[in-house]
Steps between C-alpha positions, in 0.01 A plus 500: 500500500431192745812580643495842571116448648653219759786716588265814572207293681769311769785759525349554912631139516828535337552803721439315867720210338766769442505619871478183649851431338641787615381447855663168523777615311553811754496236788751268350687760445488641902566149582786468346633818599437417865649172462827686360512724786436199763791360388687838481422558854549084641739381271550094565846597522751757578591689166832703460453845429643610150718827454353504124158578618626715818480842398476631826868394626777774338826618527787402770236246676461339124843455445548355880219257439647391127900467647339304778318228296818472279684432856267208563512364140884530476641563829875328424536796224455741769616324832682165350842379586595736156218745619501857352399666838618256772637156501309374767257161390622156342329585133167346569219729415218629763232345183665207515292435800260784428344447144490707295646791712243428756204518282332145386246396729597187731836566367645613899417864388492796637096570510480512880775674601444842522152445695641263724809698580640602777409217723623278757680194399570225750862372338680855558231577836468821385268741270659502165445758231547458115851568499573233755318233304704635172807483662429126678452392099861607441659383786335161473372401181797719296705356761624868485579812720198775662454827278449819698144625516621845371666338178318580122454169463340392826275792477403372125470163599272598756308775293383213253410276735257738661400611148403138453276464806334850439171395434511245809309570815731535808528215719339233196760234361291467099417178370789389274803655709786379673497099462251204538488293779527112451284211714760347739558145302483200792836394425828640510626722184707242293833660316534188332194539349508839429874447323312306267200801432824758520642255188174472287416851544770747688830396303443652157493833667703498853736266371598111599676658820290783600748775400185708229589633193690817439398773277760524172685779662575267827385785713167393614273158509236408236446183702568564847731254734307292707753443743880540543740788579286714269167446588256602830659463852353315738325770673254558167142448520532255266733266736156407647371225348121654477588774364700313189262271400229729500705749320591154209154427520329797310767648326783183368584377251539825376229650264371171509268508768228755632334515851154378322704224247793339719772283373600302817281348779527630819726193641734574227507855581596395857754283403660688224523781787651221770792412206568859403530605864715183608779629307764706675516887440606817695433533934275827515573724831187308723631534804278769595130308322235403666544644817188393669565136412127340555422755183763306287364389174432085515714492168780686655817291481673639740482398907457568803112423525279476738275200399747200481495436136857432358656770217478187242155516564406892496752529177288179246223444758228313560365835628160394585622357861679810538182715450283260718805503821473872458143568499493286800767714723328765398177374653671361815660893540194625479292289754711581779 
């Protein structure tokens, strides 16, 4: 009896409780859900799209977009010295450089393509399109021959690629694409130094002597060659020093590192780079680079230049008198 009497007399209470709780718990709830589409709409980083959940791409443009990632991920199956469609490229894969067939973020991928493509590029002084870029890969990282722009495979290559940067607004380069730039150290790049990083944390994977690891069939690279008759000519992007250690710095050793959790400093990134990139390897067709010469990269290690610095120099650095020289020609062209 006394409890059915307190439960009758204070019910109005129990009731006012009762929507409180749902009030608050209605406006966790919208907070949430606009926190989850905040992030869907400003992601901190470029995501890759994901054919599982793309219901939207079918039929001949599917299967373009699927043959074209499996061209990134195993490229020497396809275009190898023992290629199935062409023997054109020294076995190296385009993911070798590109993770994870130019999806993992920081991992030189392929986020900010699309949107930033076609667009002027001061090393060939012209406007390049996707295809050109694709093909400057091959010729200079694969060390390898151009593919026509009406071939399957060019045209799959480039379908994924743009399928990748779909959701990217043209003209924006996402957070998390392409690769990190490095602070300038105030010294020069040390190879000795960086033999000794490249032996504590390069060697188990690319070998004592740079030449990778081959897959069990022999016709591709686990491991790719860091330098030698197989590896990336000298005309790569990563022949510039920058461009190497930034790439070492967020993404080796191997599954060992993440852009937020990095195994090496960023000296031994630089150095690492500077021993790597002191070994010999293939000439790549420069002749024609760089045409406007004051636009030259300051880690290009090729001459002529126009500020005075020596090739020794614009190959290991220090770069930061390079940068200061330049910014002050550029002022003195300007104030007359």
């Amino acid at each position: 009896m006394p409890a059915k009497k307190y439960l009758k007399e204070d019910w109005p209470m129990y009731l006012i409780f009762l929507v409180v709780i749902c009030v608050v718990a209605s406006g966790i709830a919208k907070m949430k859900t606009s926190e989850v589409v905040f992030k869907e709409e400003s992601p901190d980083y470029w995501m890759a799209p994901s054919l599982y959940s793309d219901h939207i791409t079918t039929g001949e443009k599917r299967k373009m977009i699927i043959y074209g990632e499996d061209l990134i991920a195993n490229t020497s199956k396809y275009l190898g010295p023992q290629g199935v469609v062409k023997q054109i490229s020294n076995g190296m894969n385009c993911q070798n450089c590109h993770l994870d067939a130019g999806k993992r973020q920081w991992g030189n991928n392929y986020g900010g393509v699309a949107s930033t493509y076609p667009r002027f590029r001061e090393r060939s002084g012209t406007i390049e399109n996707i295809h050109k870029r694709v093909n400057d890969c091959i010729q200079r990282s694969l060390n390898g021959k151009a593919l026509d722009t009406s071939e399957f495979e060019m045209r799959s290559i480039v379908a994924y690629i743009q399928w990748l940067g779909q959701n990217v607004k043209k003209g924006v380069k996402p957070k998390g694409s392409g690769i990190v730039e490095l602070a300038y150290l105030d010294r020069a790049a040390s190879p000795g130094k960086g033999k000794i990083v490249y032996n504590q944390h390069c060697q188990s994977c690319h070998a004592l002597n740079g030449e990778g690891l081959k897959t069990l069939n022999a016709k591709s690279y686990t491991y790719p060659p860091l330098w030698g008759e197989n590896s990336y000519n000298t005309g790569a992007g990563l022949f510039r020093l920058s461009r190497l250690a930034g790439y070492v710095k967020d993404n080796m050793p191997f599954n060992q590192s993440s852009h937020q959790a990095p195994v090496l400093t960023d000296e031994e990134a630089w150095d690492v780079a500077a021993y790597v990139n002191s070994h010999p390897r293939p000439a790549g067709d420069i002749k024609n680079d760089w045409p406007n010469l004051a636009a030259k990269p300051i880690d290009h290690p090729f001459g002529s230049y126009t500020d005075g610095f020596t090739e020794e120099q614009h190959k290991y650095g220090p770069f930061k008198p390079i940068v200061a020289k330049r910014k002050e020609m550029m002022n003195t062209t300007s104030n007359k």
